[in-house]
gemmi code that builds the backbone of each chain (N, CA, C; Angstrom):
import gemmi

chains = {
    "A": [
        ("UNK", (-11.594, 31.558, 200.015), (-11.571, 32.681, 199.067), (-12.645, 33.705, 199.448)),
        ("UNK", (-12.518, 34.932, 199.255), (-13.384, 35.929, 200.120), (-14.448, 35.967, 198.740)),
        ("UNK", (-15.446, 35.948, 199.087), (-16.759, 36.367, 198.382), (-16.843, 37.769, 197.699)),
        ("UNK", (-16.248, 38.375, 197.220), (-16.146, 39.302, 196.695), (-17.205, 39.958, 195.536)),
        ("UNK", (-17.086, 39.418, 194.728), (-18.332, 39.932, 193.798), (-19.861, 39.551, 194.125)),
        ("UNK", (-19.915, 38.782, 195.332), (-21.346, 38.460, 195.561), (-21.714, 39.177, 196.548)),
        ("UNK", (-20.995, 40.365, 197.038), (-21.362, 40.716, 198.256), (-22.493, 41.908, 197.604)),
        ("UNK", (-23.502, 42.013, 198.845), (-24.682, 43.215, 198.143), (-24.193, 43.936, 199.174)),
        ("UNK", (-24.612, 45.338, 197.909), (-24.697, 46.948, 198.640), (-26.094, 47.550, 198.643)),
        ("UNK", (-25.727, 48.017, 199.985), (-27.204, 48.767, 200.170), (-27.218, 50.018, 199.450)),
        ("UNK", (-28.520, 50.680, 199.426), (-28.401, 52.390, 198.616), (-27.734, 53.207, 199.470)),
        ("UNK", (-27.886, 52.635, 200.315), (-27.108, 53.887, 201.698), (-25.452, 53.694, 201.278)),
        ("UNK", (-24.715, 52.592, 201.178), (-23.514, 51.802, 200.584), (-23.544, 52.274, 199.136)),
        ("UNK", (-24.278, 52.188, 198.562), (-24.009, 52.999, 196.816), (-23.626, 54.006, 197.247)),
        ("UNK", (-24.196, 55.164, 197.917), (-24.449, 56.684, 197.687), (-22.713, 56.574, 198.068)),
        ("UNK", (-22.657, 56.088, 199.442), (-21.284, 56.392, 200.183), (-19.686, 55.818, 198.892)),
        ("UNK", (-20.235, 55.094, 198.287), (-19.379, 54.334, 197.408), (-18.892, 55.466, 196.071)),
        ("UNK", (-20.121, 56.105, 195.735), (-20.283, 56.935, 194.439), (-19.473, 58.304, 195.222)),
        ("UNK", (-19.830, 58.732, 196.113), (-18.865, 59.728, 196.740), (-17.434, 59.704, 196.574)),
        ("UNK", (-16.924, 58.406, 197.400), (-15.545, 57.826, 197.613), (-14.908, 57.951, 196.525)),
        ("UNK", (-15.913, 57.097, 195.058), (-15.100, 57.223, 193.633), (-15.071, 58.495, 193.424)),
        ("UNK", (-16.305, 59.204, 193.097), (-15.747, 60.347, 192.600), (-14.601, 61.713, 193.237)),
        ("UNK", (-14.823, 61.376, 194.756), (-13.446, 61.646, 195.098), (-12.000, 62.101, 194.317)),
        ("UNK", (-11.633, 60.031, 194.689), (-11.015, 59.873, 194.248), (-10.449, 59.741, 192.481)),
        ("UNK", (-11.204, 60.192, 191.934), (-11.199, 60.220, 190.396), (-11.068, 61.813, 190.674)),
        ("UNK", (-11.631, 62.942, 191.026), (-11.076, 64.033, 191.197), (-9.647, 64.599, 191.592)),
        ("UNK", (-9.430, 63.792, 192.859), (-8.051, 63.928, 192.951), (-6.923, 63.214, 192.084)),
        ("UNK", (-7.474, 62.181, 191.359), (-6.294, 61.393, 190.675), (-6.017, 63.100, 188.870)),
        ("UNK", (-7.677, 63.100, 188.868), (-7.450, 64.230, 187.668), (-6.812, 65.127, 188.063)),
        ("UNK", (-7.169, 66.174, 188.899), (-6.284, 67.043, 189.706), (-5.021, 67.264, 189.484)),
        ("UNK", (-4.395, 66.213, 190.225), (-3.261, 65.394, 190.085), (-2.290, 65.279, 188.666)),
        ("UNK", (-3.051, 64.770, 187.538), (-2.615, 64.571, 186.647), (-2.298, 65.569, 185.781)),
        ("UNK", (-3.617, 66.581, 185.773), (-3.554, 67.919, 184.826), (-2.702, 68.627, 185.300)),
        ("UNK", (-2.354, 69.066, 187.160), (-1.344, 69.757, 187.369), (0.059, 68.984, 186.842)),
        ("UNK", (0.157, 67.926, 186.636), (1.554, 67.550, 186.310), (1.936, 67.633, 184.493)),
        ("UNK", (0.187, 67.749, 183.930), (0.714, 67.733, 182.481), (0.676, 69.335, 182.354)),
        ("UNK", (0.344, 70.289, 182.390), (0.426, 71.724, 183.226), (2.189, 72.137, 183.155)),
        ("UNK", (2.810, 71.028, 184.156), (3.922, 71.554, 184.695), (5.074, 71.065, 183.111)),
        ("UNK", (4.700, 69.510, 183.107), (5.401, 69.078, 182.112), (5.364, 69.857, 180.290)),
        ("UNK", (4.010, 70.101, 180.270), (3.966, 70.960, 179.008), (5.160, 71.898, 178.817)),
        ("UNK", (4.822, 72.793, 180.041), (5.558, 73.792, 180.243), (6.943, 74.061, 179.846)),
        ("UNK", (7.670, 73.029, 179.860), (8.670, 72.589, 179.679), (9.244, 71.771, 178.467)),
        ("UNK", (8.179, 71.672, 177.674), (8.537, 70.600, 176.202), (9.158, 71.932, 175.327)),
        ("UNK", (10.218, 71.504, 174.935), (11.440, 72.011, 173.837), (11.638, 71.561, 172.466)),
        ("UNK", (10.956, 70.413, 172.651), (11.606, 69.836, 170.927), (10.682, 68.468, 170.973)),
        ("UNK", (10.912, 68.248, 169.601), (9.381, 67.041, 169.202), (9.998, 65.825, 170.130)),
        ("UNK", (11.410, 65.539, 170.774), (10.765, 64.198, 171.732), (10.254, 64.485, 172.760)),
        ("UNK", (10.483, 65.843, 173.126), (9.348, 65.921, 174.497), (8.695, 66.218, 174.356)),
        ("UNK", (7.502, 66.224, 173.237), (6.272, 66.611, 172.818), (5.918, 65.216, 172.847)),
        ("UNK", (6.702, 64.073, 172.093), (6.919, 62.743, 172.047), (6.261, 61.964, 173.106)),
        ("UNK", (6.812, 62.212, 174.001), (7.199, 61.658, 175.612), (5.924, 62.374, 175.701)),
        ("UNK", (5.602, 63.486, 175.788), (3.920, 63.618, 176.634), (2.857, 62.787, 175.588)),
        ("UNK", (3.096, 63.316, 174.701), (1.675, 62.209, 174.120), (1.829, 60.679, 174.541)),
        ("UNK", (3.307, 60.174, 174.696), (3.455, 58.522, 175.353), (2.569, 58.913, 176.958)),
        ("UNK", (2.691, 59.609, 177.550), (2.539, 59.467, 179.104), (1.381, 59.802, 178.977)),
        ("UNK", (0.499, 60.815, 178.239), (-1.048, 60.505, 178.262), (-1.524, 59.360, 177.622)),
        ("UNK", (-1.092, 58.838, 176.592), (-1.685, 57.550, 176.138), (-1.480, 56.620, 177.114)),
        ("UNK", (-0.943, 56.384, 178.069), (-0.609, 55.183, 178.914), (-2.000, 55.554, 180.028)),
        ("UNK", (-1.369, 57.134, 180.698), (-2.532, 57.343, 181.475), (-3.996, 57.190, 181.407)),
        ("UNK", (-4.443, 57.354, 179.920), (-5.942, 57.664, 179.816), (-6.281, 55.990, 179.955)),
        ("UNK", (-5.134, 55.188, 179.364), (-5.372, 53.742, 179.040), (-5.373, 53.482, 180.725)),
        ("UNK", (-4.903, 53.351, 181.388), (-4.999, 53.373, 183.068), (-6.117, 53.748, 184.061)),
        ("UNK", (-6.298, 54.750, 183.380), (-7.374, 55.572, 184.073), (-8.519, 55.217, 183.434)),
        ("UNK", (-8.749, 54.876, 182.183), (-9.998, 54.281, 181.842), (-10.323, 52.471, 182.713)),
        ("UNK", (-9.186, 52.064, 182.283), (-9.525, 50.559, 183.355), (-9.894, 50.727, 184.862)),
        ("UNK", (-8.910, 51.656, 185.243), (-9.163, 51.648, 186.768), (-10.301, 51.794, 187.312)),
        ("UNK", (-11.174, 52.889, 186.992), (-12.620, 53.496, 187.663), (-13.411, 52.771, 186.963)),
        ("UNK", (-13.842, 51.416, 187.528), (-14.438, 50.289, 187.147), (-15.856, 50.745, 188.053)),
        ("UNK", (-17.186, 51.053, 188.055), (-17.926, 51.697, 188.900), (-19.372, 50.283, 189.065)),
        ("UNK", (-18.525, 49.312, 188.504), (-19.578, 48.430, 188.511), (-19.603, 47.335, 189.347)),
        ("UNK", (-20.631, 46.966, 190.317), (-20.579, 47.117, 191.894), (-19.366, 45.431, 191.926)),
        ("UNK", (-19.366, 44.611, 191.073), (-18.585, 43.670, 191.119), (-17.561, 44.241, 191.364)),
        ("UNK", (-16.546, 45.295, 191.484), (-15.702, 45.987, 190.470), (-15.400, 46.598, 192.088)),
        ("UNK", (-16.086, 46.704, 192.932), (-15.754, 48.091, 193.599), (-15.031, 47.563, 194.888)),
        ("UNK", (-14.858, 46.297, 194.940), (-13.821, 46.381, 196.579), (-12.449, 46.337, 196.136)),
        ("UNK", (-12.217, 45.488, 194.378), (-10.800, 45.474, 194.153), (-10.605, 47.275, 193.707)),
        ("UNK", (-11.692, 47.886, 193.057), (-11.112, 49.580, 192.793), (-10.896, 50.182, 193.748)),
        ("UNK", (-11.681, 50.086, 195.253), (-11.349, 50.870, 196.275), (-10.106, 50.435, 197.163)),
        ("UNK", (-9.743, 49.118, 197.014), (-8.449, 48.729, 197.823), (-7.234, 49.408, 196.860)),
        ("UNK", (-7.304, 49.516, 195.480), (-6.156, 49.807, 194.891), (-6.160, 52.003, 194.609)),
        ("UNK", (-7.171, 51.843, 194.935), (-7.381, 53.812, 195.570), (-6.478, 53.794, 196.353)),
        ("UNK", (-6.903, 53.220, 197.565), (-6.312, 52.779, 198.962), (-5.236, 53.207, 198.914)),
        ("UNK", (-4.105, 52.255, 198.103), (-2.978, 51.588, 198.155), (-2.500, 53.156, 197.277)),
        ("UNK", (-3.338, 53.315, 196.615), (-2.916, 54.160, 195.619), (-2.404, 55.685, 196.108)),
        ("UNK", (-3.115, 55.879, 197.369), (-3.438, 57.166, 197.959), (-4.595, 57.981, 197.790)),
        ("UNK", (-5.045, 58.043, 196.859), (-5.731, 58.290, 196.217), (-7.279, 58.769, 197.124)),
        ("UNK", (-7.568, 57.449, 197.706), (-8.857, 57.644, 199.261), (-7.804, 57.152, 200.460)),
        ("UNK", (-8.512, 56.732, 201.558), (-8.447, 56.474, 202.998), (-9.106, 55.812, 203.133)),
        ("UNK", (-9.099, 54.924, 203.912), (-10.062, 54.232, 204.655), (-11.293, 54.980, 204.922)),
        ("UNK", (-10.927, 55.878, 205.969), (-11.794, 56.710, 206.819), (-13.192, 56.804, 205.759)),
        ("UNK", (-12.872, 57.374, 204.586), (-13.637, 57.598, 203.863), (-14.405, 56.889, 202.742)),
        ("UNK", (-14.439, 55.898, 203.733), (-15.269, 54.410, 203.049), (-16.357, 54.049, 204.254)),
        ("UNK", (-16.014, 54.876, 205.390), (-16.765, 54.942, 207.042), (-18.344, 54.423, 206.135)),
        ("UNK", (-18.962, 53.581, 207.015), (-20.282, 53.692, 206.571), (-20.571, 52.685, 205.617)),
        ("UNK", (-19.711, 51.710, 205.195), (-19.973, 50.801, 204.154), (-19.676, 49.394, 205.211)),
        ("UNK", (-20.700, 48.257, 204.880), (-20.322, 47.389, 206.097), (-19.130, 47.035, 206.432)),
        ("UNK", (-18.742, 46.462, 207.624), (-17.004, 46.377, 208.128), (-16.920, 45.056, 207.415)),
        ("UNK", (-17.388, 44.251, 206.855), (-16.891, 43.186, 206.205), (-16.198, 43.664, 204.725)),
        ("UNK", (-16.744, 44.165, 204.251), (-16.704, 44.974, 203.320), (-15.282, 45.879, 203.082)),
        ("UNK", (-15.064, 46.609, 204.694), (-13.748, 47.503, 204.498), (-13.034, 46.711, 205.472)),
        ("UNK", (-13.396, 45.599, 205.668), (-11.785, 44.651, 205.875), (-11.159, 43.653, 204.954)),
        ("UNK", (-12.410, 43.791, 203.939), (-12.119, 43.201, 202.410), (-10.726, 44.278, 202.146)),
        ("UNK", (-11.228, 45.013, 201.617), (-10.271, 46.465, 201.053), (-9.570, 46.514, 201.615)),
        ("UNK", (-9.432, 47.118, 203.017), (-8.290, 46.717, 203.651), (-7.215, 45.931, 203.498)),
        ("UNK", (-7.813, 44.391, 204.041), (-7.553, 43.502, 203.137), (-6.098, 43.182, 201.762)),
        ("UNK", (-7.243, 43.611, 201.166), (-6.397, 43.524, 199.324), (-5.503, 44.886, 199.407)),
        ("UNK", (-5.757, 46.282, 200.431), (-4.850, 47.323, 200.179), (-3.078, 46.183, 200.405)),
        ("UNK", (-3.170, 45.801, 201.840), (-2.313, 45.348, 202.596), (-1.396, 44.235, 201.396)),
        ("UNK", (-1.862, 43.229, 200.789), (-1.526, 42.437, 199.473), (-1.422, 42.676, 198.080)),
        ("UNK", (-2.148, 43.594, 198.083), (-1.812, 43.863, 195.964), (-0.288, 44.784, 196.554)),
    ],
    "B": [
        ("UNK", (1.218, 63.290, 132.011), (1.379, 62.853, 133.795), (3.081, 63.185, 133.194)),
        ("UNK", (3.348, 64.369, 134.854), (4.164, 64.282, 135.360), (5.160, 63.353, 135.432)),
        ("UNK", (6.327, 63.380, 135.238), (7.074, 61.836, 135.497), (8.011, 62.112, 136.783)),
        ("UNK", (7.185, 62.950, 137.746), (7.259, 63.072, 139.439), (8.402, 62.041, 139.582)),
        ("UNK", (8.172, 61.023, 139.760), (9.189, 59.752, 140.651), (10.371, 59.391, 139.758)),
        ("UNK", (10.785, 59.625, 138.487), (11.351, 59.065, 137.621), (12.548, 60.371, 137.679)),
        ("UNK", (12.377, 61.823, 138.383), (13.331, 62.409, 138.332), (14.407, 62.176, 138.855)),
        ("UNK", (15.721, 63.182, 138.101), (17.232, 62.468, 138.658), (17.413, 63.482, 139.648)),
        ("UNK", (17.859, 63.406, 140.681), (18.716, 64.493, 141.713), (20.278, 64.766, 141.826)),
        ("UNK", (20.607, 65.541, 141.395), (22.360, 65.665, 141.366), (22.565, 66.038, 143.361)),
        ("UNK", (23.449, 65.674, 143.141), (24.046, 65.852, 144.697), (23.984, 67.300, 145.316)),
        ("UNK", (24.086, 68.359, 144.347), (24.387, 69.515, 145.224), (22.442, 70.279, 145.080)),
        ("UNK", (21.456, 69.394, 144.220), (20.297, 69.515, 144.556), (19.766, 68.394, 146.013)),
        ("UNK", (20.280, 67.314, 145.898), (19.958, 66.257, 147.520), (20.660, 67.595, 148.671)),
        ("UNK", (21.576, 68.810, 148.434), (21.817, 69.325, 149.508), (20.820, 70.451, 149.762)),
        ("UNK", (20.469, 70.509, 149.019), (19.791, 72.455, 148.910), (18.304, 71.414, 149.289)),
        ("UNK", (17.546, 69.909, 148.906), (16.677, 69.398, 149.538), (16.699, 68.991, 150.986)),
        ("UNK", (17.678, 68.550, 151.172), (18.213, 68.261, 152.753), (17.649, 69.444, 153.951)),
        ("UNK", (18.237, 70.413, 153.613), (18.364, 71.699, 154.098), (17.038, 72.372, 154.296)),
        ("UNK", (15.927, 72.475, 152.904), (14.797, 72.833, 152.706), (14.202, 72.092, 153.557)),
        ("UNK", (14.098, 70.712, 153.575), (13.110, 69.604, 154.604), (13.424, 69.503, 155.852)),
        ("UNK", (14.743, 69.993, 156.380), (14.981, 69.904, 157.943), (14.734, 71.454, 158.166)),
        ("UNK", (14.562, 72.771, 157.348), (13.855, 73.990, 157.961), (12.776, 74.030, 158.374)),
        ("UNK", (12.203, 73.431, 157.063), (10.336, 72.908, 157.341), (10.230, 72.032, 158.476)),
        ("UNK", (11.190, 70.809, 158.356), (10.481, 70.170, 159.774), (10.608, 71.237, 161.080)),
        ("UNK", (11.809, 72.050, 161.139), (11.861, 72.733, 162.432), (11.135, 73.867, 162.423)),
        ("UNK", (10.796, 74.283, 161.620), (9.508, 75.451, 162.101), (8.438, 75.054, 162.518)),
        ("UNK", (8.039, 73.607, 161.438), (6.546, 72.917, 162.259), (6.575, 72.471, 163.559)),
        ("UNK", (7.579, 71.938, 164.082), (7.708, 71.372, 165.578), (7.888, 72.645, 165.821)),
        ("UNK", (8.500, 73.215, 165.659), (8.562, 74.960, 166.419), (6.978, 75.590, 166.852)),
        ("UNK", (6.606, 75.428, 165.978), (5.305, 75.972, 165.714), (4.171, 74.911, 167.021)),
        ("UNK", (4.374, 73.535, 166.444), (3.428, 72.996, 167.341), (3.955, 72.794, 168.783)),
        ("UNK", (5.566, 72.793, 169.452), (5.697, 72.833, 170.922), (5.158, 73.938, 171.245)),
        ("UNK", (5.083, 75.075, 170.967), (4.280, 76.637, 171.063), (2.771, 76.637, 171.558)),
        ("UNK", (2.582, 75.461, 170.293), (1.104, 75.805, 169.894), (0.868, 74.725, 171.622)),
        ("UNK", (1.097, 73.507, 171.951), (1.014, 72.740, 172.897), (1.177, 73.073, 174.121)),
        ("UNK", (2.447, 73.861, 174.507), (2.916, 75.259, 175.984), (1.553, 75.596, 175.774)),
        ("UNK", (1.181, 76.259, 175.037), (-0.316, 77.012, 175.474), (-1.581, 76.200, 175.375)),
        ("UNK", (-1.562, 75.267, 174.939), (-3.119, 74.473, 175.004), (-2.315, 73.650, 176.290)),
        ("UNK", (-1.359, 73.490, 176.888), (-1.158, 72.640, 178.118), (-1.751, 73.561, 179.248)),
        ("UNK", (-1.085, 75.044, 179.433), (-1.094, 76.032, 180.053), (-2.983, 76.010, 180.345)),
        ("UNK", (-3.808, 76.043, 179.252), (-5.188, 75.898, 179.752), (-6.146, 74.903, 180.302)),
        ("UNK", (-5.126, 74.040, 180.253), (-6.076, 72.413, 180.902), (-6.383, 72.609, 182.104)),
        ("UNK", (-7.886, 72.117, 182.193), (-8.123, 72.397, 183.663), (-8.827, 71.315, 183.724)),
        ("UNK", (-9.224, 70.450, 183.254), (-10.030, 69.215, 183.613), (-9.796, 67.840, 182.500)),
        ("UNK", (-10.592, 66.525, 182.667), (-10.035, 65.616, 182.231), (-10.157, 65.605, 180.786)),
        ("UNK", (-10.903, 66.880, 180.469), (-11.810, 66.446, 178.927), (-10.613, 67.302, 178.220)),
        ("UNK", (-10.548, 68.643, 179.182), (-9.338, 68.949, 178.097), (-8.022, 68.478, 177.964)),
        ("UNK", (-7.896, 67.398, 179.233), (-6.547, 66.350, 179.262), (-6.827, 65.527, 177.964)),
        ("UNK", (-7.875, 65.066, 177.659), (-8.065, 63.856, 176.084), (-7.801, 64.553, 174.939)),
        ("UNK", (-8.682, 65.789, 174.784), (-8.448, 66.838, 173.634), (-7.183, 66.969, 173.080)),
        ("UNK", (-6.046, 67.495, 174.503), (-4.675, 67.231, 174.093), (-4.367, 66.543, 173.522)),
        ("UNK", (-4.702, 64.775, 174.178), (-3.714, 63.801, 174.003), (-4.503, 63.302, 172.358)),
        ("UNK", (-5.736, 63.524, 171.922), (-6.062, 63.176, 170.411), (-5.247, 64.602, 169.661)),
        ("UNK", (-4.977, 65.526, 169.972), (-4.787, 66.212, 169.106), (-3.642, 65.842, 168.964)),
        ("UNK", (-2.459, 65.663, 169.867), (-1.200, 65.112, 169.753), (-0.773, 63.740, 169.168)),
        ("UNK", (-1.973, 63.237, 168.884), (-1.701, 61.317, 168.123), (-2.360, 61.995, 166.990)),
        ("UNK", (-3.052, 62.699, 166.524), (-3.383, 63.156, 165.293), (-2.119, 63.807, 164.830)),
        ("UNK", (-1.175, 65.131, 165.143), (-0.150, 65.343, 164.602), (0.718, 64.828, 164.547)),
        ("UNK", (1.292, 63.824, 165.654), (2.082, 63.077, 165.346), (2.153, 61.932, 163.969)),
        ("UNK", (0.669, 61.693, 163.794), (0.246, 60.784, 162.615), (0.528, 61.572, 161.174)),
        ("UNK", (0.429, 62.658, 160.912), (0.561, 63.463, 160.434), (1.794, 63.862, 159.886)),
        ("UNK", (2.600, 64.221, 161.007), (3.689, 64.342, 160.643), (4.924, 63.399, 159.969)),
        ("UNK", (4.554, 62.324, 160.972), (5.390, 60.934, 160.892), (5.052, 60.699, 158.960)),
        ("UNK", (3.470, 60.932, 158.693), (3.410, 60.433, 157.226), (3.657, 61.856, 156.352)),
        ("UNK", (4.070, 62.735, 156.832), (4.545, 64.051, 155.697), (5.784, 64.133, 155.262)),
        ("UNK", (6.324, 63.717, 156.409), (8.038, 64.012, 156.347), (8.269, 62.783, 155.688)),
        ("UNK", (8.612, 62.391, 154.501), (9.069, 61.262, 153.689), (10.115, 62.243, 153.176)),
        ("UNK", (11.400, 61.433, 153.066), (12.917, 62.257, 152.850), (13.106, 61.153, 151.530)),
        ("UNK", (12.472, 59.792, 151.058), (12.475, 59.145, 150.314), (12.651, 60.223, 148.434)),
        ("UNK", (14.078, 60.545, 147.853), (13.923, 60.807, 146.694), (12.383, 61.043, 145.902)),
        ("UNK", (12.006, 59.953, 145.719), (10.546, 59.871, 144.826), (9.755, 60.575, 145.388)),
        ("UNK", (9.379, 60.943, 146.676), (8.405, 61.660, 147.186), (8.638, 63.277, 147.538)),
        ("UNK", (10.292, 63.780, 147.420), (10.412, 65.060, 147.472), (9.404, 66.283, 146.863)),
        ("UNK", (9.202, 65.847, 145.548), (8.166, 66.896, 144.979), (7.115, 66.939, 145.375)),
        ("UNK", (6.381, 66.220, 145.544), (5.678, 66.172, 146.500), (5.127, 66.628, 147.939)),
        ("UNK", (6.220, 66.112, 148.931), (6.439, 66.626, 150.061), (7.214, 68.018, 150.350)),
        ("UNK", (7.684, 68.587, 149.067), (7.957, 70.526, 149.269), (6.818, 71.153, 148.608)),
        ("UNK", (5.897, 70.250, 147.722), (4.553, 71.185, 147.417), (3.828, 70.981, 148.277)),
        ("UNK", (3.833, 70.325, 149.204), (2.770, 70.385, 150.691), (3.316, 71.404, 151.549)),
        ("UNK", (4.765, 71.246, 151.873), (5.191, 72.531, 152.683), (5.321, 74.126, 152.313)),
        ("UNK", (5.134, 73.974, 150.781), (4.911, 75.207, 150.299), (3.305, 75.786, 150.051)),
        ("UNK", (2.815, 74.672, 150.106), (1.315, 75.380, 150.365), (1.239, 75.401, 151.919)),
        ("UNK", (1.783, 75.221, 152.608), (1.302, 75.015, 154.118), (1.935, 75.851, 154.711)),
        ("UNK", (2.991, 76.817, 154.037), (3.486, 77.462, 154.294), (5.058, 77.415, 155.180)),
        ("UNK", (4.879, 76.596, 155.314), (6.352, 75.929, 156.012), (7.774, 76.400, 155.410)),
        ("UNK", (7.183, 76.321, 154.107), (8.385, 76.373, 153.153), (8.104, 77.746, 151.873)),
        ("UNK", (9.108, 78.278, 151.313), (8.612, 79.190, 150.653), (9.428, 78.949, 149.257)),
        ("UNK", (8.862, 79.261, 147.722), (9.773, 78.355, 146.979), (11.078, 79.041, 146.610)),
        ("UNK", (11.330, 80.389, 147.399), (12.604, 80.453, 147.041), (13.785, 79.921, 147.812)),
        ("UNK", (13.327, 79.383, 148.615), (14.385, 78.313, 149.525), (14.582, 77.006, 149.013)),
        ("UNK", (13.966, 76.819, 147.843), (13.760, 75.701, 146.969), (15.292, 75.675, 145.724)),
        ("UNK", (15.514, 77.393, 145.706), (16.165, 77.538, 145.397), (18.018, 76.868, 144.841)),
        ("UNK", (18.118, 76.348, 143.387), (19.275, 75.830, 143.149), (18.563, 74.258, 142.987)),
        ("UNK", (17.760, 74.414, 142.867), (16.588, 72.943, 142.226), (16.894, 72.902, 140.856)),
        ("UNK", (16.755, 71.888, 139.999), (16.366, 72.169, 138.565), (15.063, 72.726, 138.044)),
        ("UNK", (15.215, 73.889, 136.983), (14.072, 74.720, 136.932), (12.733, 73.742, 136.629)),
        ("UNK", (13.014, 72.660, 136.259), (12.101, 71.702, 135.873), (11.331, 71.027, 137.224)),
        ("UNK", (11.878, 70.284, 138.290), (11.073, 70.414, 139.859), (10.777, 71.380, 140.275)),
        ("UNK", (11.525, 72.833, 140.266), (10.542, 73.846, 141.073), (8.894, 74.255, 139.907)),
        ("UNK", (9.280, 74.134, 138.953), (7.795, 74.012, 138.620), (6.960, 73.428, 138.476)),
        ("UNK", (7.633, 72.252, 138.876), (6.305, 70.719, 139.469), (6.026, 70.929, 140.616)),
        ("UNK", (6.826, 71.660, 141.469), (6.707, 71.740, 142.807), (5.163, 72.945, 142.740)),
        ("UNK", (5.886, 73.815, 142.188), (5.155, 75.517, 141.986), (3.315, 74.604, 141.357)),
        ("UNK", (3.604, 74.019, 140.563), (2.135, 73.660, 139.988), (1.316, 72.659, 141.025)),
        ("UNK", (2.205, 71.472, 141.557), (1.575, 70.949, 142.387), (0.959, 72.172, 143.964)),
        ("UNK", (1.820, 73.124, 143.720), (1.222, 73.780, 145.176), (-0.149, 74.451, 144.583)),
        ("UNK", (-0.025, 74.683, 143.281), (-1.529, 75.172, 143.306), (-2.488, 74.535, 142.988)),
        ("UNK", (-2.081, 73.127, 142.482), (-3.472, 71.964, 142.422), (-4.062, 71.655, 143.605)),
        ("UNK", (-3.048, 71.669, 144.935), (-3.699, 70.550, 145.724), (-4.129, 71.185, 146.743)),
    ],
}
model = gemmi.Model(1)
for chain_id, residues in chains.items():
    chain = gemmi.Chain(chain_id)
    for i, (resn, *xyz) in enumerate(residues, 1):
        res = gemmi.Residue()
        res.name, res.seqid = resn, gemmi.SeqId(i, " ")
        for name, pos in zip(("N", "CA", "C"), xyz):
            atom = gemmi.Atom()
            atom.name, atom.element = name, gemmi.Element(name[0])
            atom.pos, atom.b_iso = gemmi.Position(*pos), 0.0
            res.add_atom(atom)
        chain.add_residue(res)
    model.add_chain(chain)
structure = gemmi.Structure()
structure.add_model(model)
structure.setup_entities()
């Protein structure tokens, strides 16, 4: 079983880590506001007013679990970025390779 | 006390109520898909993505508990839409003169 929550990060590994998330929490918002933006746009009558308040309540509930920033927390959040699109690899450069073959890793299986 | 719940409704008053409570509901959803196109139209970040989505579980809460079509609660629920403006009491019109002035008094108590 891979050691996962016991692994230590260095400050040099925080800084690069806190980047990556907030990244990716930018682009996932981004993302989201342009689509509630587009979808607003388009509500006609109280079930599609309906239907957006369902699809933000699911999202915020999603998006609050996901960006888990607590260092136990951060090889399963960055593999499911990963997977998610959300980051790249590339842009985890700099965090030990045990570490981003973890992520890797769990991208390849979840 | 009022004997509000104990009133009788003849059929061709359940029509002229029918009619009154599905105008009111469609101007308010009228009113709030409007009001929502334009608070969607300004979202630009995550805080005003939440703002939305509480303001939209607040009216929906709202609404879901205004609109009672339940007999006993009619007088009631046209002196809320007539103070709220939704409704105006001559569309109330063909009521017994005895509810539109429970209606008329409750709009100015509450």
């Amino acid at each position: 079983m891979m050691q996962v929550s016991e692994t230590q990060w260095s400050t040099q590994e925080h800084e690069i880590a806190k980047a990556a998330f907030d990244k990716a929490y930018a682009r996932e918002v981004d993302t989201l506001v342009r689509t509630v933006n587009q979808q607003a746009s388009e509500i006609n009558n109280i079930a599609d007013l309906w239907r957006l308040h369902d699809f933000l309540s699911a999202r915020r509930h999603t998006l609050d679990g996901k960006y888990d920033a607590r260092e136990s927390a951060l090889i399963f959040v960055f593999s499911e970025l990963v997977k998610e699109g959300w980051l790249n690899l590339a842009e985890l450069e700099g965090l030990a390779p045990a570490k981003l073959s973890k992520i890797a890793a769990l991208t390849r299986i979840m």
